[in-house]
C-alpha positions as CSV (number, residue, x, y, z in Angstrom):
1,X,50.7,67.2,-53.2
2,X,48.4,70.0,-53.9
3,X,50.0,72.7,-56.6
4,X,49.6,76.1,-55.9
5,X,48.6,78.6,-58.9
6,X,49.5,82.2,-58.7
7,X,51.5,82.2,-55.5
8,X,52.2,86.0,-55.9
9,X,48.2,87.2,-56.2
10,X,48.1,89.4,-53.8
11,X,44.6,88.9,-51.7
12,X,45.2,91.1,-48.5
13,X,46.4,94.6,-50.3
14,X,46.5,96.5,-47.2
15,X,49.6,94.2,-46.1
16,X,50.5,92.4,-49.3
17,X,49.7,89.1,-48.6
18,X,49.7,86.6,-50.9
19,X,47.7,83.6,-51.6
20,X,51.1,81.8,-50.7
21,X,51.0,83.4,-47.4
22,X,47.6,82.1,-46.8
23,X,48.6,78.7,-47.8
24,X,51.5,78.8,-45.6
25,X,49.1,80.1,-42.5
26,X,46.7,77.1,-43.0
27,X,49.6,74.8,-43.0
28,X,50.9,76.7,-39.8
29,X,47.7,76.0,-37.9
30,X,46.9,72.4,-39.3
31,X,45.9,70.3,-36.8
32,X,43.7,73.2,-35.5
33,X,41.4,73.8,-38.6
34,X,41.2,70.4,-39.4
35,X,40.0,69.7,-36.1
36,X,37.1,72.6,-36.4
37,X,36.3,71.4,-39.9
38,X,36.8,67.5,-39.4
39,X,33.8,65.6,-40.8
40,X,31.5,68.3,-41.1
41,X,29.8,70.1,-44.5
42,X,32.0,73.8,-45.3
43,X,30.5,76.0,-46.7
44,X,34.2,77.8,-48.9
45,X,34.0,81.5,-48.8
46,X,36.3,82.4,-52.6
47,X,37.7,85.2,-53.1
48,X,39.3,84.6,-56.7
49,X,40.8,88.0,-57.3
50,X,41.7,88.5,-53.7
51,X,39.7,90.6,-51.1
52,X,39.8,93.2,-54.0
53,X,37.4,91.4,-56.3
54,X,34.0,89.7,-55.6
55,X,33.6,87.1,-53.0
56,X,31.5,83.8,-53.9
57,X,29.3,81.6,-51.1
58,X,30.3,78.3,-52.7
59,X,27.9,75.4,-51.0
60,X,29.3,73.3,-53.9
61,X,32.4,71.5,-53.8
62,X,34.2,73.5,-57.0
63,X,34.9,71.9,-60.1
64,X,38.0,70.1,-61.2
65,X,38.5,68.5,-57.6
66,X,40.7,65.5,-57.1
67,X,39.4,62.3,-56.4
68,X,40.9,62.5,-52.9
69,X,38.8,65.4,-51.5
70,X,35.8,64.1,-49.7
71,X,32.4,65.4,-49.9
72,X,28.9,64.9,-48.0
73,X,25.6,65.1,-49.9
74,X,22.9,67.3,-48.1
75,X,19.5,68.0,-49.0
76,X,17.9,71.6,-49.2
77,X,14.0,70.8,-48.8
78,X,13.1,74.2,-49.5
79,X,14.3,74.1,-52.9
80,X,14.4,70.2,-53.2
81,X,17.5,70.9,-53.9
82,X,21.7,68.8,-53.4
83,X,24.8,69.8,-52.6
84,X,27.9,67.8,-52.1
85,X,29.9,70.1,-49.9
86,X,33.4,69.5,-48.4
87,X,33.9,67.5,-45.8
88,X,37.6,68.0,-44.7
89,X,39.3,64.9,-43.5
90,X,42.8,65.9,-43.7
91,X,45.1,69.3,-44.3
92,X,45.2,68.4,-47.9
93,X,41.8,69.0,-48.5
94,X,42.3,72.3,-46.8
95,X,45.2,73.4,-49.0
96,X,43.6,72.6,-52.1
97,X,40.1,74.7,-50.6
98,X,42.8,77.6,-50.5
99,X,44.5,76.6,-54.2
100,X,40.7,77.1,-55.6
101,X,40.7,80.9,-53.5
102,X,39.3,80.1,-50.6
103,X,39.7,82.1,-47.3
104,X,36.9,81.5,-45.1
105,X,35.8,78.2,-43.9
106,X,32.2,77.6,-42.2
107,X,31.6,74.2,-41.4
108,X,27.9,73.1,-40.5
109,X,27.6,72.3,-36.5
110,X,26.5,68.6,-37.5
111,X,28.7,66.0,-39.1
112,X,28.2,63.4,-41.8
113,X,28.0,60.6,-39.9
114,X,24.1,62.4,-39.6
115,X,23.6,65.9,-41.2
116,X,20.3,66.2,-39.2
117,X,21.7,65.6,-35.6
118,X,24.1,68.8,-34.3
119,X,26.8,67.8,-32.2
120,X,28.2,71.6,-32.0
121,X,25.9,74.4,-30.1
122,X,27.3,77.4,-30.5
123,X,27.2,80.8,-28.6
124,X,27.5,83.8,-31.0
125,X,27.7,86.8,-29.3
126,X,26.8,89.7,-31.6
127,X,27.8,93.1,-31.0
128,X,24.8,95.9,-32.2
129,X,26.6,98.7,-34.2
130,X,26.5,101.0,-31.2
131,X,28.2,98.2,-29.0
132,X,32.2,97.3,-29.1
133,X,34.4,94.8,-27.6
134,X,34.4,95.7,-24.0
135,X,30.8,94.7,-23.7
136,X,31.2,91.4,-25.7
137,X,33.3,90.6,-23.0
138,X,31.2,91.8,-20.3
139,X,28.4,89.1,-21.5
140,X,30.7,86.3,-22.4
141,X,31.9,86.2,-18.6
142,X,27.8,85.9,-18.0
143,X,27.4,83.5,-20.5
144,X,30.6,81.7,-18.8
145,X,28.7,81.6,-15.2
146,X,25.6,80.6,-16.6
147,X,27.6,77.8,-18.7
148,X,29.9,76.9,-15.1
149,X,26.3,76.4,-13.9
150,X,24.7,73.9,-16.6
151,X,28.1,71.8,-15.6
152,X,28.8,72.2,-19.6
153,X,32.3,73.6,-20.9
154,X,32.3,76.6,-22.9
155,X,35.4,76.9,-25.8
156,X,35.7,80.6,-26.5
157,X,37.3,82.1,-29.5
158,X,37.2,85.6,-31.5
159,X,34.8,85.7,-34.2
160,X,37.7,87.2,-36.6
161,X,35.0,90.2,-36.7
162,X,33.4,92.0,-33.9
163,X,32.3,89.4,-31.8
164,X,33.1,86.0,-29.8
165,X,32.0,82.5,-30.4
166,X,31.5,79.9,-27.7
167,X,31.1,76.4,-28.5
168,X,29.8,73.8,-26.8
169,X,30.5,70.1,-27.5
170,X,26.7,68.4,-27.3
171,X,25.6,64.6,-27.9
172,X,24.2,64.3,-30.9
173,X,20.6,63.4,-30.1
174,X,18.3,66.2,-31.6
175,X,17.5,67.8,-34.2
176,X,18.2,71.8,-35.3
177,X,15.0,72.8,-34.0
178,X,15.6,71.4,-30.4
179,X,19.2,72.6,-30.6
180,X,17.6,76.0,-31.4
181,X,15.3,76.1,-28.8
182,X,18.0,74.9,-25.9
183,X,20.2,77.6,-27.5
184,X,17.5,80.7,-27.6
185,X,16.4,79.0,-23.7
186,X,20.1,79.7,-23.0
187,X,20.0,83.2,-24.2
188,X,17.3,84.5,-22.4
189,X,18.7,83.4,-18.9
190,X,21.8,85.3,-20.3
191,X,19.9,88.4,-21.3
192,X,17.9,88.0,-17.4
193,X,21.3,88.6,-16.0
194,X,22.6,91.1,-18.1
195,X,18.8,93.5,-19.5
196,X,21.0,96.3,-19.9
197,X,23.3,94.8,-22.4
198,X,21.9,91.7,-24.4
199,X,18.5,92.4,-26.4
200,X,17.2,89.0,-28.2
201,X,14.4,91.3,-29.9
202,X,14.4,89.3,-33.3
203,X,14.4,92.2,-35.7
204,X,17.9,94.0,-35.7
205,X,15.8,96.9,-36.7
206,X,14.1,97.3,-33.5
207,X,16.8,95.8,-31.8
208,X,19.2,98.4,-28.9
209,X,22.0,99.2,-31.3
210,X,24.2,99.5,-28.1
211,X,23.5,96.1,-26.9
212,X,24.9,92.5,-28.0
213,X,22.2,89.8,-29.5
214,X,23.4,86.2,-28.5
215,X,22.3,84.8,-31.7
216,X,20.6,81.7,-30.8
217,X,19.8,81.3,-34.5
218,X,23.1,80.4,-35.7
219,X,22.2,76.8,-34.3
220,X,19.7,77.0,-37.7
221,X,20.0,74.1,-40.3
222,X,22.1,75.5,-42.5
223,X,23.4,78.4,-40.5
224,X,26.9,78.4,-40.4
225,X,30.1,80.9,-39.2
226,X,33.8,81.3,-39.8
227,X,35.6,77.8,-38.0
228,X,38.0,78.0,-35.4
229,X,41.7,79.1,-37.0
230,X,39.8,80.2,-40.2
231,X,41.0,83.2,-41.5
232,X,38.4,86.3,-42.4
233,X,37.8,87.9,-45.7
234,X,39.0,91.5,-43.9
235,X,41.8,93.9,-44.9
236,X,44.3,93.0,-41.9
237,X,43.9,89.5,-42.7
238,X,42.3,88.7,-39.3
239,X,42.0,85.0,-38.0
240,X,38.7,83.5,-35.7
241,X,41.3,82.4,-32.9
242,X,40.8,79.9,-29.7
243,X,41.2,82.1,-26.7
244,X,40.7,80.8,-22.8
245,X,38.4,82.4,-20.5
246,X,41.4,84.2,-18.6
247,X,42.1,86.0,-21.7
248,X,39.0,87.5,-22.3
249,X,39.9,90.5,-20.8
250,X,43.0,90.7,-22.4
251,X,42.7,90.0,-25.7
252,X,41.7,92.5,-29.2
253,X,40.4,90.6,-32.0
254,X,42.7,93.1,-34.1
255,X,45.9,91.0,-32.5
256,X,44.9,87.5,-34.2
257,X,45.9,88.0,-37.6
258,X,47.6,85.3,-40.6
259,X,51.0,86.9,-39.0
260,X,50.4,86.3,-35.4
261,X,48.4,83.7,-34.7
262,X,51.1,80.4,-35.8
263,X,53.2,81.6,-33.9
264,X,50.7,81.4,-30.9
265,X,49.6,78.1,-32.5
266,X,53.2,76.9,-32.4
267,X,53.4,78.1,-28.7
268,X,50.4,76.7,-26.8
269,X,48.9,74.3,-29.4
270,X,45.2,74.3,-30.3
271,X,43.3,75.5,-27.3
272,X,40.1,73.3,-28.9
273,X,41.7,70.3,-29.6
274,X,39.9,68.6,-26.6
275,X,36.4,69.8,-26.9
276,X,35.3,66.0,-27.9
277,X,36.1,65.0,-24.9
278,X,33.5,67.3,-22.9
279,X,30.2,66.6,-24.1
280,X,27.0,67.9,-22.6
281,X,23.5,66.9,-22.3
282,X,21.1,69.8,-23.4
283,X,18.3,68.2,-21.2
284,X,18.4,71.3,-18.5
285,X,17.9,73.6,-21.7
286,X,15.1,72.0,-23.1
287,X,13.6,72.0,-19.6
288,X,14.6,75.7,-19.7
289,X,12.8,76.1,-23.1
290,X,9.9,74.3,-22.1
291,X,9.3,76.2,-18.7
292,X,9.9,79.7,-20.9
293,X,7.3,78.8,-23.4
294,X,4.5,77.6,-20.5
295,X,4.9,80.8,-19.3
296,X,4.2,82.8,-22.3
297,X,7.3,82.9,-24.0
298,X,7.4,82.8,-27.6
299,X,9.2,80.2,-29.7
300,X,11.8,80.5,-31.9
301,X,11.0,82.7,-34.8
302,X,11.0,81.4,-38.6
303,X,15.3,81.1,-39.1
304,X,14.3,81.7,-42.7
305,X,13.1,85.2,-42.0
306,X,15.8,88.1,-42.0
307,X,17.0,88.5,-38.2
């Protein structure tokens, strides 16, 4: 049993949520976020006064955690540095993220069984500040046709922001930097079909503003985003929601909220919950990658320098 402190802090003030009501969302949506997180190092997002005070990147499983709540230990070479982060198992783990004032969960795209091997690629689609929603979904139904064509299955969901996620289930047989480059080979046969509205120029400062980057580097070691069914650290309490591809067009981001969404949950179950069972060779990618780069195409750029 996991105690909740402070039920009544409120940490949504434009609707008065409460850190019980965030509690009671996660526990609404179980199976779903355990299934997003399960196995895999989270990176907790805290917001210990609520969205009102500061929020805290926690890589660092926080002090005074029970013996139950796993960990896995991963190495930062850059600063020859460790973390043991958490590594949900079961919705206990979850509640008790929340009990120490966590709202976001971003799970690494690996899991523990080998940090180094990424079994998740994901498809971030990135709307520029002069972009909006219709054109996300404008290039997610290319990214679709290009994915219908690989043979792989794409899992869509809001990003809880702006954007949309797709995730793709992938053996876990390479490392981040052949991930990256099967995901950036990806993204330029996207932007070939759609120039006028994907631009992978690397610096968002000379980036199209009105144009979405497909951000290839959030396959990156390290490089994580908000889980499936994890809530966002915005004022309307706003969820990163499983959608299917017939919804794309129906769909606002602004619906999926810690109000809404277990309900929905409750109603058609977690639209993920079989993405184990559809895993895809990145082989064609790599080929993809390979053929780009023979014909003058530059690798991918640095993930430690500002994008």
């Amino acid at each position: 049993m996991v105690r909740v402190s402070n039920p009544d802090r409120v940490y949504f003030p434009d609707s008065g949520a409460t850190k019980l009501d965030l509690v009671e969302y996660y526990l609404a949506v179980g199976p779903g976020i355990v299934n997003a997180l399960f196995e895999r190092p989270c990176m907790l997002h805290r917001f210990p006064k609520g969205l009102a005070g500061d929020k805290v990147h926690q890589k660092r499983l926080p002090a005074g955690a029970p013996p139950w709540v796993e960990t896995v230990r991963l190495h930062f070479p850059r600063w020859n540095r460790t973390a043991d982060e958490l590594c949900v198992t079961e919705l206990a783990s979850v509640i008790w993220a929340v009990q120490m004032s966590t709202v976001e969960f971003h799970p690494w795209n690996s899991r523990r069984e080998d940090t180094e091997k990424p079994d998740e690629w994901r498809i971030d689609l990135d709307p520029g500040p002069a972009s909006d929603y219709d054109q996300v979904r404008k290039v997610a139904h290319v990214a679709h046709e290009v994915l219908d064509e690989l043979g792989a299955t794409g899992f869509p969901k809001t990003s809880g922001s702006k954007g949309m996620h797709v995730y793709v289930r992938i053996a876990p047989d390479h490392g981040f930097k052949e991930v990256r480059r099967a995901a950036l080979a990806f993204a330029r046969e996207v932007e070939r079909r759609a120039p006028k509205d994907v631009d992978l120029t690397w610096w968002r400062k000379d980036r199209d503003p009105a144009t979405i980057f497909v951000d290839y580097n959030q396959n990156a070691r390290d490089h994580t985003i908000a889980a499936a069914y994890s809530v966002r650290g915005l004022p309307d309490a706003r969820v990163s929601t499983p959608i299917r591809w017939d919804e794309v067009d129906a769909v606002d981001p602004r619906d999926f909220t810690i109000f809404t969404v277990p309900e929905r949950f409750a109603r058609i179950g977690d639209l993920h919950a079989d993405i184990d069972d559809h895993v895809y060779d990145i082989a064609p990618l790599l080929e993809w990658a390979d053929r780009d780069e023979r014909d003058g195409a530059a690798p991918p750029a640095d993930p430690e320098e500002e994008s």
